[in-house]
C-alpha positions, 0 to 999 in steps of 0.5 A: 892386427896379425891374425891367429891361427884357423884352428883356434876358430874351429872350437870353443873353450871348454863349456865343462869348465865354462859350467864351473866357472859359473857354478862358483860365480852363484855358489851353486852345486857344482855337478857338472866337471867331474871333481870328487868333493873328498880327498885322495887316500890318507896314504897317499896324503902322508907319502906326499907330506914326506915328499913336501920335506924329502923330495924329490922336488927337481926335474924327474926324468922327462917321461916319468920318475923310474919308479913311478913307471915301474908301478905303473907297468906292474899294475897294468901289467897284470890287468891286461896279462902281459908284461909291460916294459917300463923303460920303453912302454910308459909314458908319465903326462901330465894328467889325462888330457896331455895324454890323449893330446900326446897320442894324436900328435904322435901318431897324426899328420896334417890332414889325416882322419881320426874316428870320435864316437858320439856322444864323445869327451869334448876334448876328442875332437878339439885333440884331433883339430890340433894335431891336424887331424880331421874328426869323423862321428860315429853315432852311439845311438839310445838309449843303449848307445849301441853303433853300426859296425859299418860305420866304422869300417867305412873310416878305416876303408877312407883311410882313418888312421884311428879311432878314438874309443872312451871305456866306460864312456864319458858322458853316457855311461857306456861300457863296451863288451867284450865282442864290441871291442873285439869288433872293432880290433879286427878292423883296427888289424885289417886295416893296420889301424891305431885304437887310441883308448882313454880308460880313466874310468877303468875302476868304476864299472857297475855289476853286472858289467865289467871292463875289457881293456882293449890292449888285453885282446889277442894281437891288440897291444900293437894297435892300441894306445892305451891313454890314462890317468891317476885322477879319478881312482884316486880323487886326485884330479888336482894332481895332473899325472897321467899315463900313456902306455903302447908298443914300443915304437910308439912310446919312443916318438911319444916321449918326443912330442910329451918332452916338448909339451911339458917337459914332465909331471911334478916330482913330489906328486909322482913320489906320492901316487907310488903309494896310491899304486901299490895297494891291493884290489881291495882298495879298487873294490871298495872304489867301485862298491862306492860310487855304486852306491852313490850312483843308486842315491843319486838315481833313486832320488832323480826318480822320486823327483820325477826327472828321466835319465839315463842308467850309467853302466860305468863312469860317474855321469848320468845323462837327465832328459830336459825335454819337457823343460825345454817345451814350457813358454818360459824356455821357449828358444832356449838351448840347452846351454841357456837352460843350464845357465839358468838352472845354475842361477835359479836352481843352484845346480851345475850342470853340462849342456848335453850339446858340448858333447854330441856332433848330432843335434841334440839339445834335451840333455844335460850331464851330471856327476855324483862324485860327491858326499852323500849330504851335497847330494841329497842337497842337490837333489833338493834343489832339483825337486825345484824344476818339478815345481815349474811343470803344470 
């Protein structure tokens, strides 16, 4: 038979959504790919009801509707102090992950290297491999997921093209300082270097951390790609729009390579998300004071239980330490996959196997997410109690 490409070899299918795929086969609760279980803002379900009848319903134009861009560029705009051109710095995608695939293979060329920090999303690495690239780990050791500078300017010397920097950080929760960025920028500069950065968790940044957008940094707007999406500020991950935002000459090539891969984002939905971005910072306050909460129940539960995590500074993961699991005669061999796979069936929760997201072997984690009601948490936490049962 014809053979397939070498880089299909090269990775797996998505184990997130493999973990789902099992959740909905046992009804289990679904903790493992990152979905709220509420809706997006009632506004924004009118504006899309009024677009359902109104329109637009054809092609916008290809790299985004005019005025979605528009507000795009207005709202990050002011958080990074600088004035963003909505004509030639926006690009509209088609959700986050066609955002980071579009920055690789606008700025990659076969054979080029590109920097993954580890613990990294899982689809860095598989971005880098289809785009021809070849990815280079940088470890972010615990338990405060620090790194070694040098490490980094090792990749630049070897002539990295990039690094890959996910703020706040999915799966460990991890949110870069300000000096920890500016670190890195410098490097970025030195050695005439892009940071690509994903930022979707922008909002969800607890006290007393905060958000540094790298692009914000003096000379950084020039070497940073700044790759987004409208998904988790607006519990609207179904709705595919993500956003990508750089200098000019970049965004130009960018709209090429989103243009073949999509063409563009739904109309109606962009009409919609207008609205979602034109609220005030109130609304973004009262997102962070949310899940801030839901962070501290889901927390405080896992330790009345008796099961060691990890404290997120950022996103909505948290990393469970499975270790004295693993060392029972019932698990004897397993891996953390395997363990997750029979915690989805016996236990009833979903999670992810802390493997999919590390290049070092580390098999004792796994990863769960508390963008849920407060009742399917507490149901989930009453399930988990069931592992403690296991332990002598």
């Amino acid at each position: 038979m014809p053979q397939l490409s070498n880089r299909v070899r090269t990775f797996t299918d998505s184990v997130i959504r493999r973990m789902t795929r099992i959740s909905n086969k046992y009804d289990a609760i679904n903790l493992s790919q990152g979905f709220p279980d509420f809706d997006p803002p009632k506004e924004m379900l009118d504006a899309l009801a009024k677009a359902a009848y109104e329109g637009p319903h054809q092609y916008s134009i290809t790299f985004g509707a005019k005025n979605l861009r528009e507000a795009l560029a207005k709202k990050q705009g002011e958080a990074i102090g600088r004035i963003i051109d909505p004509e030639q710095e926006v690009v509209v995608t088609c959700g986050g992950t066609e955002t980071m695939m579009c920055a690789m293979m606008t700025i990659c060329n076969p054979g080029d290297k590109v920097m993954v920090f580890s613990p990294f999303y899982e689809n860095y690495g598989a971005d880098a491999i289809l785009s021809g690239a070849e990815p280079i780990y940088i470890p972010l050791v615990p338990p405060e997921y620090d790194f070694d500078l040098s490490l980094i300017e090792k990749g630049f010397s070897e002539g990295a093209k990039a690094i890959i920097i996910c703020n706040p950080s999915n799966p460990c929760g991890k949110v870069f300082s300000r000096e920890e960025l500016e670190s890195i920028g410098k490097l970025a500069v030195k050695y005439d270097a892009f940071v690509v950065t994903d930022e979707v968790y922008e909002h969800l940044v607890y006290e007393p951390y905060y958000h540094t957008y790298m692009s914000s940094l003096p000379g950084m707007f020039e070497h940073t790609i700044t790759c987004n999406s409208l998904s988790k500020t607006f519990s609207a991950t179904g709705w595919r729009l993500g956003y990508l935002i750089g200098p000019a000459y970049v965004v130009e090539a960018a709209k090429k390579v989103h243009d073949f891969l999509t063409v563009g984002a739904a109309a109606p939905l962009q009409e919609a998300a207008v609205t979602g971005l034109q609220f005030s910072e109130n609304y973004y306050r009262e997102l962070r004071d949310t899940y801030a909460k839901k962070r501290d129940y889901l927390l405080r539960g896992l330790d009345r239980i008796g099961l060691k995590h990890n404290i997120p500074q950022g996103t909505y993961f948290v990393l469970i330490d499975i270790q004295g699991f693993l060392d029972l005669p019932q698990f004897e061999g397993y891996t953390d996959l395997e363990f997750c796979e029979w915690m989805i069936e016996h236990i009833g929760v979903a999670a992810v196997p802390g493997s999919s997201f590390f290049k070092e072997d580390v098999n004792h984690l796994i990863r769960l997410h508390f963008a849920r009601e407060e009742k399917t948490l507490e149901e989930a936490l009453n399930r988990l109690s069931g592992l403690m049962k296991l332990l002598p």
